[in-house]
C-alpha positions as CSV (number, residue, x, y, z in Angstrom):
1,X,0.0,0.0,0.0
2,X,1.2,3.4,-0.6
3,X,2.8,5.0,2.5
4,X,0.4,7.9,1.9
5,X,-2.6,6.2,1.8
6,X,-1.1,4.0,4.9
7,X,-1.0,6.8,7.0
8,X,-4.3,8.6,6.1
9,X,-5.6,5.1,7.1
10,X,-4.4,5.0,10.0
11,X,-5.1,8.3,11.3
12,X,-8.9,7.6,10.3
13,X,-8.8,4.6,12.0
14,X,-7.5,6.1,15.1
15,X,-9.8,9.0,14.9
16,X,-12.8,6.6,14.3
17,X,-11.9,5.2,18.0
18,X,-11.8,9.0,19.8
19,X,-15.4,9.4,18.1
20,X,-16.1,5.9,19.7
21,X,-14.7,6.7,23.1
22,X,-16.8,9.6,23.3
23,X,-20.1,7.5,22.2
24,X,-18.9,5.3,25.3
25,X,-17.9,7.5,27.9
26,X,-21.1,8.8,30.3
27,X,-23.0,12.0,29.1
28,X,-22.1,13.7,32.1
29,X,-18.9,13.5,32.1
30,X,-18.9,15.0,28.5
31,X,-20.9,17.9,29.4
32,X,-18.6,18.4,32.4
33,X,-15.2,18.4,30.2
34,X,-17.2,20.8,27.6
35,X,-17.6,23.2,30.9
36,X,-14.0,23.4,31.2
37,X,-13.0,23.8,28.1
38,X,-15.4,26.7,28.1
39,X,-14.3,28.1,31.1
40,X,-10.4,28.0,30.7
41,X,-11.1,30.0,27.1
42,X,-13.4,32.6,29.0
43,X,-10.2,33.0,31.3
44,X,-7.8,33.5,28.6
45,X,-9.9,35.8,26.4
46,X,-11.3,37.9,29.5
47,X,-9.6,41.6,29.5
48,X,-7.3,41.5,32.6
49,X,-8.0,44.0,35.9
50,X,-6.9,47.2,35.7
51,X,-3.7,48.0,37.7
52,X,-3.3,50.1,40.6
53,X,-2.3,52.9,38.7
54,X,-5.0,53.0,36.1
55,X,-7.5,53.7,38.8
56,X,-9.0,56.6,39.3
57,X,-7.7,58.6,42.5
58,X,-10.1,59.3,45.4
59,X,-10.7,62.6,46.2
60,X,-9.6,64.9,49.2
61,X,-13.4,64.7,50.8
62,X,-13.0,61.0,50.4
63,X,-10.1,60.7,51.8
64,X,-11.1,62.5,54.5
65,X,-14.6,60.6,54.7
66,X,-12.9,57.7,54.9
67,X,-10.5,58.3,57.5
68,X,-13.6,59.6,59.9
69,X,-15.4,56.7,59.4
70,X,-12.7,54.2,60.1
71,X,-12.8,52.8,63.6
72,X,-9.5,50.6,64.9
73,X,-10.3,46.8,65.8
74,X,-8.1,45.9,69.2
75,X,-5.3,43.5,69.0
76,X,-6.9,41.4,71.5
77,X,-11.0,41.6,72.1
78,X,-11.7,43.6,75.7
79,X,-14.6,40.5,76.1
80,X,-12.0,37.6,75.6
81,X,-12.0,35.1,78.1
82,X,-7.8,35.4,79.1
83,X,-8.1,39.6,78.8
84,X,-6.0,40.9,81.8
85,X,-7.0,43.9,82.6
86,X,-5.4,47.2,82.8
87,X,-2.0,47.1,85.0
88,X,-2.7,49.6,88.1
89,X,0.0,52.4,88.3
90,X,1.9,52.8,90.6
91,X,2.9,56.5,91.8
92,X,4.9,57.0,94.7
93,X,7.8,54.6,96.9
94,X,6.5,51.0,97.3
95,X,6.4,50.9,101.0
96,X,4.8,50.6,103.6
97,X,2.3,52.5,102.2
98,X,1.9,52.9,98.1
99,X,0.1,55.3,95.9
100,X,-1.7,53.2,93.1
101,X,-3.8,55.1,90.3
102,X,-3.9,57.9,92.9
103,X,-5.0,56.4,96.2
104,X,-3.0,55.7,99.1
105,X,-3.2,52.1,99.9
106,X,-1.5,50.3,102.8
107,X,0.6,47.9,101.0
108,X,-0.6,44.1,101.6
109,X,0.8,43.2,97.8
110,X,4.8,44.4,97.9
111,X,7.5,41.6,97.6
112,X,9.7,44.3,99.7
113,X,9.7,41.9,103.0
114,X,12.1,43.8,104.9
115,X,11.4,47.1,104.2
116,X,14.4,48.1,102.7
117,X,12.6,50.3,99.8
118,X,12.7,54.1,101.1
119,X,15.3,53.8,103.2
120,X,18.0,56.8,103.4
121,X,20.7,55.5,103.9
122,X,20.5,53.0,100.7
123,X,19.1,55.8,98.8
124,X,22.2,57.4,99.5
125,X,24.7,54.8,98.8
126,X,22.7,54.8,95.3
127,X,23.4,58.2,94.5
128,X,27.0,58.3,95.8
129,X,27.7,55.2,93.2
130,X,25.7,57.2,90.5
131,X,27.8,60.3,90.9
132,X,30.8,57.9,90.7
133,X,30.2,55.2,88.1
134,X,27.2,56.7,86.2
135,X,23.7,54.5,85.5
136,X,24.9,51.8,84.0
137,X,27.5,49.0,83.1
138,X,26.8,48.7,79.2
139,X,28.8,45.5,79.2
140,X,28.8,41.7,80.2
141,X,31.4,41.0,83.0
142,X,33.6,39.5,81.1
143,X,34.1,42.7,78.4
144,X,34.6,45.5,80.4
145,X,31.4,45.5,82.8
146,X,33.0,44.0,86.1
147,X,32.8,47.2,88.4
148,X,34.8,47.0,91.6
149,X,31.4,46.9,93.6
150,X,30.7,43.6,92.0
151,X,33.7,42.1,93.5
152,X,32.7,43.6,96.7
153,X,28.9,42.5,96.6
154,X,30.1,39.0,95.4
155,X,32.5,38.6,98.6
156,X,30.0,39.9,101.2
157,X,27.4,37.3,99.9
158,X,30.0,34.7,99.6
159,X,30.7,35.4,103.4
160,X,27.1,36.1,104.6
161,X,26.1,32.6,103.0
162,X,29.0,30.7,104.7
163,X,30.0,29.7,101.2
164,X,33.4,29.3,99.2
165,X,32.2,31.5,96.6
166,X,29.4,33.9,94.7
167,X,28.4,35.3,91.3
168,X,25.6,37.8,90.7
169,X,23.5,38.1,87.7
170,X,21.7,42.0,86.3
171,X,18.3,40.2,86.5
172,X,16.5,37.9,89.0
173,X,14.7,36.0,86.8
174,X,17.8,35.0,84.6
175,X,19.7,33.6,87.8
176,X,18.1,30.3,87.9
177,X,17.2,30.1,84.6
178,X,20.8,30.1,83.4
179,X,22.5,28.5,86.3
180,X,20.2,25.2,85.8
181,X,21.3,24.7,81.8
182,X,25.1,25.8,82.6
183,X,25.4,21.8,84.3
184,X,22.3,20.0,83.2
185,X,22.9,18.9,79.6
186,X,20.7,16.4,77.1
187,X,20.7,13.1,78.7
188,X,21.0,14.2,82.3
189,X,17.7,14.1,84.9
190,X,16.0,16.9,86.7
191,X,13.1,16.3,89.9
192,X,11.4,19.0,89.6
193,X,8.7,19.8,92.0
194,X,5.5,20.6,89.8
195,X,4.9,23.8,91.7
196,X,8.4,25.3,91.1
197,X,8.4,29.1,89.5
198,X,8.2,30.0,86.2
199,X,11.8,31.1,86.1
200,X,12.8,27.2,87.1
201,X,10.8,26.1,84.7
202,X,12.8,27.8,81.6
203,X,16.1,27.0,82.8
204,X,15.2,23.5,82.6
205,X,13.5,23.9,79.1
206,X,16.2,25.5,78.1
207,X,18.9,22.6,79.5
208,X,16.9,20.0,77.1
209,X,17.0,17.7,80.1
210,X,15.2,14.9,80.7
211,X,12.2,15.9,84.0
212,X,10.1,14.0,86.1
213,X,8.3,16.1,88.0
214,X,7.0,14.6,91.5
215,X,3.9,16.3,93.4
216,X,3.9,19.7,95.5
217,X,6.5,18.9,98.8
218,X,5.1,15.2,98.5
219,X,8.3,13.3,99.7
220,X,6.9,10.2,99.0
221,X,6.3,11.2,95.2
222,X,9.7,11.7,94.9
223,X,11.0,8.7,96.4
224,X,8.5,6.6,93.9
225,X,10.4,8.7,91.1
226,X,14.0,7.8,92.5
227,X,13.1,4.5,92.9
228,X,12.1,4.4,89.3
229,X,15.2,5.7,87.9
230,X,17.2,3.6,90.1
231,X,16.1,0.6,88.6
232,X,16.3,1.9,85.1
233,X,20.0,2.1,86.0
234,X,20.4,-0.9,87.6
235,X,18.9,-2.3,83.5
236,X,21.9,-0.2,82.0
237,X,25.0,0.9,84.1
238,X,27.0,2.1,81.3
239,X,24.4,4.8,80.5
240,X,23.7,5.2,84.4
241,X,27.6,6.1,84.8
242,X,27.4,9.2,82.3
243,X,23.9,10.3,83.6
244,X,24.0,13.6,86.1
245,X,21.0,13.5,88.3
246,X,19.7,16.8,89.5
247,X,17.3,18.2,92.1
248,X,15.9,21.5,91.3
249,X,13.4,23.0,93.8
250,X,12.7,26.4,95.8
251,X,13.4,27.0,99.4
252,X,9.9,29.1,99.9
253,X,7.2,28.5,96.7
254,X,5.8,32.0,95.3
255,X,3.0,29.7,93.9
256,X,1.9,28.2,97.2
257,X,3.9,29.1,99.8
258,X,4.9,26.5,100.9
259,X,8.6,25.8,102.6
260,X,10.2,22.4,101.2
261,X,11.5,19.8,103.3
262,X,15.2,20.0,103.1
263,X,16.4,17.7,105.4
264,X,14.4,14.9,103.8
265,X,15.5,15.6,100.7
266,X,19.5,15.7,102.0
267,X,18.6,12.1,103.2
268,X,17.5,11.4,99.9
269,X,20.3,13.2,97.9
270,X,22.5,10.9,100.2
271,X,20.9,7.6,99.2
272,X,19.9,8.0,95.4
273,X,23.0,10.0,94.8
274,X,21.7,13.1,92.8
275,X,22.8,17.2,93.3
276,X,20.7,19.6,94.8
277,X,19.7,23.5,92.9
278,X,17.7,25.3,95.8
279,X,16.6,28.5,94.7
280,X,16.0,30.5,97.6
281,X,14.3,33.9,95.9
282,X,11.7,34.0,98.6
283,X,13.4,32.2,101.8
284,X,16.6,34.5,101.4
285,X,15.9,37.1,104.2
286,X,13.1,35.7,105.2
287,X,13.8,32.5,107.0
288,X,16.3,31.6,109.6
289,X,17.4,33.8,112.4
290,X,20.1,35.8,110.4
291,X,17.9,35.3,107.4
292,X,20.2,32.9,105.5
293,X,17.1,30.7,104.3
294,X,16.3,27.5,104.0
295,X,19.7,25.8,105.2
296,X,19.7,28.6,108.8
297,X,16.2,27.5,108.7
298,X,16.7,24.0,109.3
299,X,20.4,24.2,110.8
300,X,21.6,21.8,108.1
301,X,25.0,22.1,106.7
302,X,25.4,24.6,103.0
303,X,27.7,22.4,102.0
304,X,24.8,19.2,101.6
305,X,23.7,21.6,98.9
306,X,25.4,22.0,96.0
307,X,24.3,25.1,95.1
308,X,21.8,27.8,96.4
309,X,20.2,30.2,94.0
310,X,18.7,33.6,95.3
311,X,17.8,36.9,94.5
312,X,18.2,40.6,95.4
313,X,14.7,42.1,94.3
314,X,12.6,41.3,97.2
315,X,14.3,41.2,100.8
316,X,17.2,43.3,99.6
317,X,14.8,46.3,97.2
318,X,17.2,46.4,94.4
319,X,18.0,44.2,91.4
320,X,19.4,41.2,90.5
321,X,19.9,37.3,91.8
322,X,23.5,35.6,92.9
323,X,24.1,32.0,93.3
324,X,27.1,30.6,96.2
325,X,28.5,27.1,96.3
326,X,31.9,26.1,96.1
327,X,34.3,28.2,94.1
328,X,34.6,25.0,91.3
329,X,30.5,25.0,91.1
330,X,30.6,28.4,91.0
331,X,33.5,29.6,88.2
332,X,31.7,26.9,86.0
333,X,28.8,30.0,85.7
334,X,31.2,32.1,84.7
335,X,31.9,30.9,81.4
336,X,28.6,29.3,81.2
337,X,25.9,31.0,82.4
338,X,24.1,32.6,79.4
339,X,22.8,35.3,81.7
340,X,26.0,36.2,83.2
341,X,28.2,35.6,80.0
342,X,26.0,37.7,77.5
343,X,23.9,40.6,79.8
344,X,24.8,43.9,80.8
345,X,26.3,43.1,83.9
346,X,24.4,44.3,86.6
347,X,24.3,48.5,87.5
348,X,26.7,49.6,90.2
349,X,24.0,51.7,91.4
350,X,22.3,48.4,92.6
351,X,25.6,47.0,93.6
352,X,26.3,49.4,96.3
353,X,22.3,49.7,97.2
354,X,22.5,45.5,98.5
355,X,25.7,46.2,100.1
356,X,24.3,48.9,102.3
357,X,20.7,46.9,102.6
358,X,22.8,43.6,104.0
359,X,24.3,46.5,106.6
360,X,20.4,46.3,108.3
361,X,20.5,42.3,108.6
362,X,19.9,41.8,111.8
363,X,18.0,39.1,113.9
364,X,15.7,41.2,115.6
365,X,14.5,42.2,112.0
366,X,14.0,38.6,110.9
367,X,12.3,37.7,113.8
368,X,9.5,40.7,114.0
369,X,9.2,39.4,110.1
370,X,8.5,35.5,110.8
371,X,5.9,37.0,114.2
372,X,4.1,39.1,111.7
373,X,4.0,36.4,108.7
374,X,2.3,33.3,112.2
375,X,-0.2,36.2,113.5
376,X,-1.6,36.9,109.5
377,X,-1.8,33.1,109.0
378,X,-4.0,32.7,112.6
379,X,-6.2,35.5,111.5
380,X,-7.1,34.4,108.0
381,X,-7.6,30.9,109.1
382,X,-9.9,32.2,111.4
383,X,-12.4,33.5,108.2
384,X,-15.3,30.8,107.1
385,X,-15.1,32.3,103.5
386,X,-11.3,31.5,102.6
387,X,-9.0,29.3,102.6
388,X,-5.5,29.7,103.0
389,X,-2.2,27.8,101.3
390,X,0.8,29.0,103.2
391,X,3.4,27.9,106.0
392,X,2.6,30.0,109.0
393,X,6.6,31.1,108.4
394,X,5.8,32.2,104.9
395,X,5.0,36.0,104.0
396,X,3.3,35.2,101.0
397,X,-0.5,33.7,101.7
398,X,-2.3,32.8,98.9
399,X,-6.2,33.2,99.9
400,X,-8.6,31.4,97.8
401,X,-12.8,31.7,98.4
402,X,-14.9,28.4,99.7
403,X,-17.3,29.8,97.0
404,X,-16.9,30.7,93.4
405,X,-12.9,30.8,93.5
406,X,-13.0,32.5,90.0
407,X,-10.0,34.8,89.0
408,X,-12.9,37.4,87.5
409,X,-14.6,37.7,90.9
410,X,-10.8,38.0,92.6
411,X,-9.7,40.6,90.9
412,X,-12.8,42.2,91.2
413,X,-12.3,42.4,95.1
414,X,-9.0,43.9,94.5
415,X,-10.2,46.2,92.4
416,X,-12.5,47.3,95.6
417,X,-10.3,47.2,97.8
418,X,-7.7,49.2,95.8
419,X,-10.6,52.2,95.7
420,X,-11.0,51.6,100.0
421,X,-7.2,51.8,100.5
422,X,-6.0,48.8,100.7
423,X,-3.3,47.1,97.8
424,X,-4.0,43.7,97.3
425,X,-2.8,41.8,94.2
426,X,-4.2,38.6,92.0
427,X,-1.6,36.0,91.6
428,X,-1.3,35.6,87.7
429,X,0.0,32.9,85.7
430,X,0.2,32.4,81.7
431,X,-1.0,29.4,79.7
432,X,2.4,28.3,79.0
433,X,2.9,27.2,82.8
434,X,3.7,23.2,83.2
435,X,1.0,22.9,85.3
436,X,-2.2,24.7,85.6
437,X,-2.5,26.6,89.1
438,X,-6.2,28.0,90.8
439,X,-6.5,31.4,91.3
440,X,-5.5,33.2,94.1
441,X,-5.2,36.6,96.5
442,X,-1.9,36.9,97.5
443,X,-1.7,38.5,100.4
444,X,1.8,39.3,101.4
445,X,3.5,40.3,104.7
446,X,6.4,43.1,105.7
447,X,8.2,44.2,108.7
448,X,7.2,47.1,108.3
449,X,3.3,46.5,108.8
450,X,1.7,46.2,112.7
451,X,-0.3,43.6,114.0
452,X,-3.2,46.1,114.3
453,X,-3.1,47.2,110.8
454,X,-2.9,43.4,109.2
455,X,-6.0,42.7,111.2
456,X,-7.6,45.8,110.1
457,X,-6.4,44.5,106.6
458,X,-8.1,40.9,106.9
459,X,-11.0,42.0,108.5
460,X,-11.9,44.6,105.3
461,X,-10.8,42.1,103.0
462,X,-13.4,40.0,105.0
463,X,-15.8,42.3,104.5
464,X,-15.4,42.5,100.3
465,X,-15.3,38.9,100.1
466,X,-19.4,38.9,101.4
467,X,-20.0,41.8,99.4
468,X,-19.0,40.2,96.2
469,X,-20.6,36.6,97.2
């Protein structure tokens, strides 16, 4: 056949089975390829939208229009559920008594146990270092920002804590929060308590360790979790030999208030063979007769602890936190502690304010402190509308109500009892916490308060608490 004719054959033949396809495919489905066909050309042919430029320009009256009609939506909705509500301000010294959005309150809320806020002679230790080393350091202690006050603050601590050594840090929060990742790594083991501060809880996020948390100052939590981990290394020695074991907890909770059981937890240290971290932000001038903390507290040797954490922004009125230990646990920080190695190191100003504040350390202060914190815990156990999670020793109370404990109807009271003269404060916490906490008035105690005037205090707050129920 001729190769012309074979091809035209071909092609009809092939041709001939499209047409035949078609006849055997379902009308539908030929109606609904058609559509596209159709609606792909419409696209192509369409005339495209005219750009920006081509448009004609609005006028100064619609501009203007325009801009009075438009009405901001807020970041966050004022009827969301987390909303927190507008900060109050404060105005004046946070002592004994505080000025917040222009009302004198007596101040039931300030972290400033011992009343060392206000004081002259601080205030003027503060601006003799100001006239002498300026404001600030604007450098980490390594590059040029180790001031000679530093080395003087670091030694007095060092001495006053009956340690070998101390470092301090620009910012309290940063203390713990670096010092726990500068010798936990990947692979090594925290026991955390599950009420420990938000601050603890970074620094061990941020070590990538491994955490078993055990329940709030429940010894025999702990001991189940030891026991656990001591037969996972009986299983396999090898990795058990290159495992660190770590106990991170706080001397005094700021979440409950609660004072940890040291000496139980030596006896465990001493059995299950692990390091202790005790943060002692709260129990530092607050426990013990000299108001060395937890370890005064107890009378149990510093040295069963490997290192104490604690900071200089609530007994001392200033800034800052320090760790003490031995000088090998504590020069490790220095080259590894992220928020010692890369901050501003911390203002001389503040330096030489704790130096004069630890001048006022004396045991009659402690002990009017600890009387004050036992009589507030006897008079708000005494109220049927609250109750109270605190050790009597503790100057933080958090009060929660029998009925409808609701964070709304808390700060609501607060709110009241702001307008009446007295500042109390909600307890807030933020959804990223590892462990959800209830709501809570705390209610916190300083030296520089009477007897007469925390009963007073208890027996208003008494009073809003049946007005809002």
């Amino acid at each position: 056949m001729d190769p012309v004719m074979e091809t035209w054959s071909n092609f009809a033949y092939k041709a001939g089975d499209i047409f035949q396809s078609y006849y055997e495919i379902p009308f539908y489905h030929l109606i609904v390829e058609i559509g596209l066909v159709l609606f792909i050309l419409k696209i192509l042919m369409s005339k495209s939208t005219a750009s920006p430029g081509e448009e004609s320009p609005l006028t100064e009256k619609e501009i203007d229009k325009l801009i009075t009609e438009w009405k901001p939506e807020p970041l966050v909705p004022l009827d969301a559920p987390d909303h927190v509500p507008v900060t109050p301000v404060i105005q004046s010294k946070v002592g004994k008594y505080v000025t917040v959005d222009g009302v004198k309150c007596l101040n039931l809320a300030t972290m400033n146990f011992l009343g060392m806020i206000g004081k002259q002679e601080i205030e003027d230790s503060a601006v003799a270092s100001v006239e002498k080393y300026g404001v600030g350091s604007c450098g980490p202690r390594g590059f040029y920002g180790t001031i000679d006050v530093h080395l003087l603050l670091e030694e007095k601590l060092a001495k006053f804590m009956e340690c070998e050594e101390a470092i301090i840090y620009s910012y309290g929060f940063s203390t713990v929060a670096s010092a726990i990742p500068a010798y936990s790594k990947r692979g090594d083991i925290i026991f955390c308590d599950e009420m420990a501060s938000y601050a603890i809880q970074k620094g061990i996020l941020a070590s990538r360790s491994k955490v078993c948390y055990y329940k709030h100052c429940d010894m025999d939590s702990l001991t189940g979790l030891l026991e656990e981990q001591a037969a996972r290394d009986r299983k396999n020695p090898k990795k058990a030999k290159v495992t660190n074991r770590f106990l991170v907890t706080e001397g005094l909770f700021i979440n409950s208030g609660k004072i940890t059981d040291l000496p139980k937890l030596i006896e465990l240290k001493k059995k299950y063979k692990f390091r202790i971290f005790l943060d002692e932000s709260y129990s530092f001038g607050v426990l013990g007769s000299n108001g060395r903390g937890l370890t005064e507290h107890y009378n149990v040797d510093r040295r069963n602890v490997d290192m104490i954490v604690g900071s200089m922004e609530h007994s001392l009125g200033s800034i800052g936190g320090f760790a003490c230990g031995s000088s090998f646990v504590i020069r490790h920080q220095r080259l590894l502690g992220q928020g010692y190695v890369f901050s501003a190191s911390l203002p001389p100003l503040h330096a030489s304010m704790v130096i004069t504040a630890m001048d006022f350390f004396e045991p009659e202060l402690f002990s009017k402190l600890q009387s004050l914190c036992q009589y507030t815990q006897t008079k708000l156990e005494s109220l049927d509308t609250v109750t109270v999670t605190a050790d009597a020793l503790s100057p933080m109370k958090h009060v929660r109500l029998v009925d409808g404990n609701t964070d709304q109807k808390l700060r609501a009271i607060c709110a009241k009892a702001r307008s009446q003269g007295l500042a109390l404060t909600v307890a807030s916490y933020i959804s990223t916490e590892t462990f959800p906490k209830d709501p809570s008035i705390r209610l916190t105690v300083n030296s520089e308060l009477s007897e007469d005037e925390i009963s007073a205090a208890i027996d208003q707050l008494s009073k809003l608490i049946a007005e809002e129920s």
